[in-house]
FIDRENDO-604771 format. One record per residue (C-alpha): x, y, z. Coordinates in steps of 0.5 Angstrom, whole numbers, plus 500, padded with zeros to 3 digits. Example, Ala and Ser with C-alpha at 12.3 -4.5 7.8 and 13.67 -1.06 7.14 Angstrom:
+-----+-----+-----+
|   X |   Y |   Z |
+-----+-----+-----+
| 525 | 491 | 516 |
| 527 | 498 | 514 |
+-----+-----+-----+
This chain:
+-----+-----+-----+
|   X |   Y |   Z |
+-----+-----+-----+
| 460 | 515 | 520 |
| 459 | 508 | 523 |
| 454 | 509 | 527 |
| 450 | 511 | 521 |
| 452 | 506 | 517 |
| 450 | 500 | 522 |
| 443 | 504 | 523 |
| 442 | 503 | 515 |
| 444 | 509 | 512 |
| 447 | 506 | 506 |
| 450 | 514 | 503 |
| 454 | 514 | 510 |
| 458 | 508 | 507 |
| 458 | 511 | 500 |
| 463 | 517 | 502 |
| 467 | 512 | 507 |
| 470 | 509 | 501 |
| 469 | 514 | 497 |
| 474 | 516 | 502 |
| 478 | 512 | 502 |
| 479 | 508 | 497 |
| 484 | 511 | 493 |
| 489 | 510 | 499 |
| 486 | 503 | 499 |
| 488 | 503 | 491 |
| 495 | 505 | 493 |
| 497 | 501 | 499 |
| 493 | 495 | 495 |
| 497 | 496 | 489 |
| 504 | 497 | 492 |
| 503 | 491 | 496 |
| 501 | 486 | 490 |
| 505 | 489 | 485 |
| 498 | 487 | 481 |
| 495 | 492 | 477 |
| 489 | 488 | 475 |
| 487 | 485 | 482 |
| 487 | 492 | 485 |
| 481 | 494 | 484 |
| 478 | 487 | 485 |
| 482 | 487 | 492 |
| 479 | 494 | 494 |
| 472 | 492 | 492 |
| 473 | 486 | 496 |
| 475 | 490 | 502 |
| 469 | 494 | 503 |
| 466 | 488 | 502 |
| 468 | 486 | 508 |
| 469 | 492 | 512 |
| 461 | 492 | 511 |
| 459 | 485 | 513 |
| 464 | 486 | 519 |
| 462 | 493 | 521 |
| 458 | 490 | 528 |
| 465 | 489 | 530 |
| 469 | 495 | 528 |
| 472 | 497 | 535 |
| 472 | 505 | 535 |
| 478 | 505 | 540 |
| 481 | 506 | 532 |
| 482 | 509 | 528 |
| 476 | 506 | 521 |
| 482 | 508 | 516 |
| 487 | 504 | 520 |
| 482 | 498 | 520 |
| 480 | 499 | 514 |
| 488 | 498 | 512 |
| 488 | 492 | 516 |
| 483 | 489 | 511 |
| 486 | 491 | 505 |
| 493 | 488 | 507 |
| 489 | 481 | 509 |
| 486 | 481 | 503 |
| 492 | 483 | 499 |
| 496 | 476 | 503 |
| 490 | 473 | 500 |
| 491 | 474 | 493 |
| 498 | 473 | 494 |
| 498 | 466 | 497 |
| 492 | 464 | 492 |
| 496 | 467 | 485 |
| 504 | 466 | 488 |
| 505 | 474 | 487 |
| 511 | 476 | 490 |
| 512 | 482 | 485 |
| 511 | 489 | 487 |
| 514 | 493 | 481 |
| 509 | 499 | 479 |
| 510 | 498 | 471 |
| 505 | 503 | 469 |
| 507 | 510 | 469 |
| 499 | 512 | 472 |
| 501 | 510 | 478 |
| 506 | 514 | 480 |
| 504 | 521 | 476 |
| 509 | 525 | 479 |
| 515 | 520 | 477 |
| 513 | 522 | 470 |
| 518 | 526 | 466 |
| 514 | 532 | 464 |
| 515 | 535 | 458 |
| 514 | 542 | 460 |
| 520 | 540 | 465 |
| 526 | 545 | 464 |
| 530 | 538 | 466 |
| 527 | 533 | 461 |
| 533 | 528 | 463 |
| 533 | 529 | 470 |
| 525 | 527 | 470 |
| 526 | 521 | 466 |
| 532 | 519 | 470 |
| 527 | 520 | 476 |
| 522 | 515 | 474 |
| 528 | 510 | 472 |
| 529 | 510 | 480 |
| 522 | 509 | 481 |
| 522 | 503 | 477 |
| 529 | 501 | 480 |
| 527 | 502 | 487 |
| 520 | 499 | 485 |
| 522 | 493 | 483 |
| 528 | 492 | 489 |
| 521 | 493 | 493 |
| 518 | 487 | 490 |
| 525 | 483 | 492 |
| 523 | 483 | 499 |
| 519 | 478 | 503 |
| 512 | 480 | 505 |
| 513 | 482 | 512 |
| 519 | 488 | 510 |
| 515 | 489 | 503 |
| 508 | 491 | 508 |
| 512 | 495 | 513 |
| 515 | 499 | 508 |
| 508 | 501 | 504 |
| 505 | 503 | 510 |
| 510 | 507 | 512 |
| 513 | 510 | 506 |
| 508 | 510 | 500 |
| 501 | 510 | 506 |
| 504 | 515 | 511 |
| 504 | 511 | 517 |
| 507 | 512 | 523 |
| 512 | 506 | 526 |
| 506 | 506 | 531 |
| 501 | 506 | 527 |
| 505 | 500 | 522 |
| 506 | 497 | 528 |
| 497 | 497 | 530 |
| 495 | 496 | 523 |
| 499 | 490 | 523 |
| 498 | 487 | 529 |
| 505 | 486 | 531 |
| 510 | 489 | 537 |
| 513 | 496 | 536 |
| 519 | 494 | 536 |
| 518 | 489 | 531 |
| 516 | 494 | 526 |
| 523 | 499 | 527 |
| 527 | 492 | 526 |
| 523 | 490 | 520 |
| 524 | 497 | 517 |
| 531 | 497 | 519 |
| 532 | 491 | 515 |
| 528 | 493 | 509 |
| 531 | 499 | 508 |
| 538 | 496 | 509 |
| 536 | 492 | 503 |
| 534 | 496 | 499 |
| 539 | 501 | 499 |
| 543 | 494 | 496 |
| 539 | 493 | 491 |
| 538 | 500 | 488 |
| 545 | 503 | 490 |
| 548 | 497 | 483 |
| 543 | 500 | 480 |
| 546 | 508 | 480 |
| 541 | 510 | 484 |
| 541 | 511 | 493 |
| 535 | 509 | 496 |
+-----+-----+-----+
């Protein structure tokens, strides 16, 4: 695809985003907590992944760099707006958090959406480093490795990150009445 791209093929580039934008939404949105920007910042990371194509390593994985992309230009916003809260206030992001009607349980997908907001808003307390960390391998379905690559740091500094993160945010959500 990136070689069609680079060789003028503007269709090829369509269906790249349309690919992957939505995971792009996803990771954008849990690393900001910014509704409003989200889409802003997955435009503007398809925009740079375009200008930087010629630079594309193919040695990697394309939605691997795009992430990358994506997370600097989330870093970005953050530094320019002071935006460290990550807490999903909008239902439609998490559409399985929903407490569905139809639901034989309807308290039990209520109290299920509740620690998503709960769990949500410990995430927003964490410094950036563990809050990224956590996106790409929980909500992003990233391996430690693939965390470690898409972050450009060691193996071993993802892992301790993890650890770290999880460790606090079992605290912060378990006062709460949830389990992280």
């Amino acid at each position: 695809m990136v070689r069609r791209v680079l060789a003028g093929d503007r269709e090829a580039f369509r269906l790249i985003v349309l690919r992957y934008q939505d995971t792009l939404a996803n990771l954008v949105f849990r690393a900001t907590g910014d509704r409003d920007a989200c889409e802003d910042l997955v435009q503007e990371t398809f925009l740079r992944a375009y200008r930087a194509l010629g630079g594309y390593d193919p040695r990697y994985r394309l939605s691997t760099w795009l992430v990358r992309i994506a997370l600097n230009a989330a870093r970005d916003h953050g530094r320019r707006q002071k935006v460290r809260e990550a807490t999903p206030r909008d239902a439609e992001v998490e559409p399985e958090a929903r407490p569905d009607p139809h639901s034989a349980d309807p308290a039990a997908a209520a109290a299920k959406q509740e620690l998503s907001q709960q769990v949500g808003a410990a995430l927003a307390e964490l410094p950036e480093t563990q809050r990224e960390v956590i996106v790409l391998g929980v909500y992003g379905g990233y391996s430690q490795r693939e965390v470690a690559e898409v972050l450009e740091v060691p193996l071993g500094t993802v892992k301790t990150r993890q650890r770290s993160a999880l460790s606090k945010l079992r605290r912060l959500v378990a006062p709460l009445g949830g389990r992280a």
